[in-house]
LOSE-257833 format. One record per residue (C-alpha): x, y, z; residue in one letter. Coordinates in steps of 0.02 Angstrom, whole numbers, plus 50000, padded with zeros to 5 digits. Example, Ala and Ser with C-alpha at 12.3 -4.5 7.8 and 13.67 -1.06 7.14 Angstrom:
REM LOSE-257833
506154977550390A 506844994750357S 
REM end
This chain:
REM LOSE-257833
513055114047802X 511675104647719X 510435119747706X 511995131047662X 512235117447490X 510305118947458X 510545137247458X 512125136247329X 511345127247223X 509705136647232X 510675150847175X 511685143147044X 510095137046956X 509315155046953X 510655160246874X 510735145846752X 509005148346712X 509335168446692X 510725166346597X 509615153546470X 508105165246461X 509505178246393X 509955165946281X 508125163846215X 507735182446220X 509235184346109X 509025172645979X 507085174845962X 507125197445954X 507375201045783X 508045185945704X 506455174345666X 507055161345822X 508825157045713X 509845148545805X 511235158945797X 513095158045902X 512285175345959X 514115182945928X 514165202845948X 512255203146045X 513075207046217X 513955224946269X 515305228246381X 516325214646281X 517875218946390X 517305210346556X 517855194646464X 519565196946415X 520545190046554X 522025200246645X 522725184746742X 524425180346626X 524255162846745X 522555158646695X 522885163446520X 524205151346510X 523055137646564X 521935142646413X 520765150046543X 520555133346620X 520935141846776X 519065140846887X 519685127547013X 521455132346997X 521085149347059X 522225155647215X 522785170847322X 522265187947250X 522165186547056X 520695175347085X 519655189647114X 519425189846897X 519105172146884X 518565164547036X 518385172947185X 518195159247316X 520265156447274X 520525173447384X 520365161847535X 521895152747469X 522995167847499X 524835163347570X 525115180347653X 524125191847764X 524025204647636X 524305200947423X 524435211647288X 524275211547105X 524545221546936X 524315216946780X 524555224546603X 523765214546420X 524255220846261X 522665215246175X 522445215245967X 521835233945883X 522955243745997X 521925239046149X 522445240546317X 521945233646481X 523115240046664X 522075224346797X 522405224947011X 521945220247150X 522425221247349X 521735208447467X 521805205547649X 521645187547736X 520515190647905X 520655173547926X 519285166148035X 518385185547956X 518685180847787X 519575189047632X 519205206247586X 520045212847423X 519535225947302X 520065226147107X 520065235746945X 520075234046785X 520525251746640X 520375248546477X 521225259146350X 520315257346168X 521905268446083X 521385282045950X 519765278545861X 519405289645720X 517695298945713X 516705299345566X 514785309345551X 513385306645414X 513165319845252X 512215321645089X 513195309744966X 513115325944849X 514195336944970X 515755325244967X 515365318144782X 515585298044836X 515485295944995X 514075301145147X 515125303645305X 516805314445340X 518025310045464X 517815321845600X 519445317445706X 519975306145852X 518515300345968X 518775308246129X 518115299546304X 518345280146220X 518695269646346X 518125257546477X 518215252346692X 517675240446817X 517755241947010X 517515228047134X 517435222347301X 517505204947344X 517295194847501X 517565177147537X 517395164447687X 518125147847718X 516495137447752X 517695123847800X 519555116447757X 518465109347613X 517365121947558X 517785142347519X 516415154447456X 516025171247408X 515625185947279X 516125204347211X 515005217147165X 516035228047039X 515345245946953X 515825244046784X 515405256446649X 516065258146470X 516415276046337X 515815272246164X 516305291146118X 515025304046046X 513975301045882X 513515313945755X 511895311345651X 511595317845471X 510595334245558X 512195337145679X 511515332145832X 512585323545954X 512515310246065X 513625304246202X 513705286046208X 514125281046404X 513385267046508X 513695259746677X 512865246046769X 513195236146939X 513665217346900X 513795203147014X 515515188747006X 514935173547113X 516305157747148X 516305141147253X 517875129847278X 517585113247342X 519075100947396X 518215084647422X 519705075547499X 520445066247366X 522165067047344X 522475087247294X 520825085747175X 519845103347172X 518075108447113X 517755125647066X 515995135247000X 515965153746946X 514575164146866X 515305181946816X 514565197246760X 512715194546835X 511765211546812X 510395219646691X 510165222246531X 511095240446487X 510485255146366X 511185264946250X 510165277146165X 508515265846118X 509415250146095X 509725237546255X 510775222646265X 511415212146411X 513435210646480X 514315194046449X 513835182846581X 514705168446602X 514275151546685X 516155141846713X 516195122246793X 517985115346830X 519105104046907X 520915103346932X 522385089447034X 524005089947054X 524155074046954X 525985070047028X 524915063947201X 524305050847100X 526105042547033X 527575047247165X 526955060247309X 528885059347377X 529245066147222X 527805078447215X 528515089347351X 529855095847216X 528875095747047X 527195099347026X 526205095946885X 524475103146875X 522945099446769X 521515108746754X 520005108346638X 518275118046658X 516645120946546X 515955137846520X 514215142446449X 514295161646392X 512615170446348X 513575176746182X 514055161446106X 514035142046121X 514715129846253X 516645128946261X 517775118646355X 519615123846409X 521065113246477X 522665119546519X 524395110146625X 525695118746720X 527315109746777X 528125118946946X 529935114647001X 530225117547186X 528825129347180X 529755142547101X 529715140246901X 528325135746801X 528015133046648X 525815132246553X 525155128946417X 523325126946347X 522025129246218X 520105134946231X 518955126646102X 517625133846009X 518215151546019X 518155161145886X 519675171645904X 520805163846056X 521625146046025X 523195137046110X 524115146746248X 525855148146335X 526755154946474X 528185155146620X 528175162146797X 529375163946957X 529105165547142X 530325172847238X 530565178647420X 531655195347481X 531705204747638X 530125191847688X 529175198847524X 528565186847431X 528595190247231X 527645182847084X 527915187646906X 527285178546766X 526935182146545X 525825173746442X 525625173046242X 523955167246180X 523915164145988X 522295172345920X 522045168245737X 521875183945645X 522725196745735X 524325190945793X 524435186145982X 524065192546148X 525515197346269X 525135196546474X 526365201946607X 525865205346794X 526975205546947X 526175200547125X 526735204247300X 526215194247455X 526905200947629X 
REM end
């Protein structure tokens, strides 16, 4: 067990230090060393929009909280969690500018094997209108005509994750997902074209640590661990993200009679993206009789995402055991953010 820490933490601080020479490579190539919130410098922006309506309703606060098979887009070592031999999961998010994401996932609980799931994530961009370059003279004011809608806009990721139970105490494990992203075609002033695709293999790592303390739970993710992608002569990294947490049931620690009926969970992580500063989340969820519950929480230091809300219900029929939960997350200049997603366990 003792070598198997070293090695965890060997990795996590490769990762750190990765992540923090991306950070320096950033804000030193092309911009005099400013020290800038390095906003818009990563690609493949999508991979951090969450799908999970439960963590969004935390405020995202949701890396030791993570459990059964939604935890494969947060924190995978919350697969070994699972309830139910097999889960499954679907998701829809009705994001601002007519963007769409459809999540899921299906896992299956080995048990003394491990957890084996595998996930995806569509994105649906809407109807972007295309545009291409011209002499200012040929349209009288402006250089460019609209050329029609972008076809082949759009985005994906695919993953496979597996997890082991170290111990009752400690859960580990990882997904390696394909994920690859449509930008359209581009026109240049001379009519050439250029089709603007890239794809790349990333890596999701997550550890969940109980250390025996009432229902108090550590959790560590790094997400979206690959190489720098291309497109055309210009390269950029994906938005890898480096999330602490910790989350209790904090009814243990006032009236555990009264625990076994209401719930009330509270969760708060840190997160270090390569794309902007440090942030810290918190987020609460009250359960009654482990059927209704009801979130709320807020993510600082974001520049579009603020407090969040939401409700879900667990139900059992026919020996099927059904999740459904919606979250709203205020965002500040575009409205809100709607999440639904209904998961089976049998």
């Amino acid at each position: 067990m003792k070598l198997l820490i070293k090695l965890i933490v060997l990795i996590i601080s490769m990762n750190y230090l990765s992540l923090q020479a991306q950070n320096v490579d950033m804000k030193t190539t092309g911009q005099g060393g400013v020290d800038l919130k390095l906003s818009g410098q990563t690609t493949m922006n999508f991979l951090q929009v969450g799908v999970s309506p439960r963590a969004a309703g935390l405020g995202n606060a949701y890396t030791a909280l993570s459990k059964g098979v939604e935890s494969v887009f947060t924190n995978p070592a919350g697969l070994t969690e699972m309830n139910s031999e097999f889960e499954a999961f679907v998701s829809t998010t009705k994001w601002f500018a007519d963007i769409n994401y459809l999540a899921g996932a299906l896992a299956w609980n080995g048990e003394d094997y491990g957890v084996v799931a595998v996930s995806f994530v569509v994105v649906d961009y809407g109807t972007i209108k295309g545009t291409a370059l011209v002499p200012k003279a040929s349209t009288g004011t402006d250089n460019y005509i609209l050329t029609g809608n972008v076809e082949n806009v759009g985005a994906y990721s695919f993953g496979l994750s597996y997890v082991k139970a170290i111990s009752p105490k400690f859960s580990i494990g990882g997904t390696v997902k394909y994920v690859g992203q449509q930008l359209g075609r581009s026109v240049d002033a001379a009519g050439a074209t250029t089709d603007n695709n890239a794809n790349k293999v990333a890596f999701d790592m997550g550890v969940k640590y109980f250390p025996g303390i009432e229902s108090l739970r550590l959790g560590m993710s790094i997400r979206n661990f690959s190489t720098f992608v291309k497109y055309q002569s210009f390269q950029s990294p994906i938005p890898l993200e480096f999330a602490l947490g910790v989350g209790m049931n904090v009814m243990d620690v006032f009236d555990k009679e009264l625990s076994k009926e209401h719930e009330l969970l509270f969760s708060t992580e840190f997160v270090h993206p390569n794309n902007y500063t440090d942030r810290v989340n918190a987020g609460i969820e009250y359960t009654f009789m482990k059927m209704f519950s009801v979130r709320g929480g807020y993510q600082t230091n974001h520049d579009v995402l603020s407090w969040a809300g939401g409700v879900g219900v667990v139900q059992t029929l026919g020996g099927i055991k059904f999740d459904i939960d919606y979250s709203y997350s205020n965002t500040e200049y575009f409205g809100g953010v709607n999440r639904f997603s209904i998961g089976f366990g049998f």
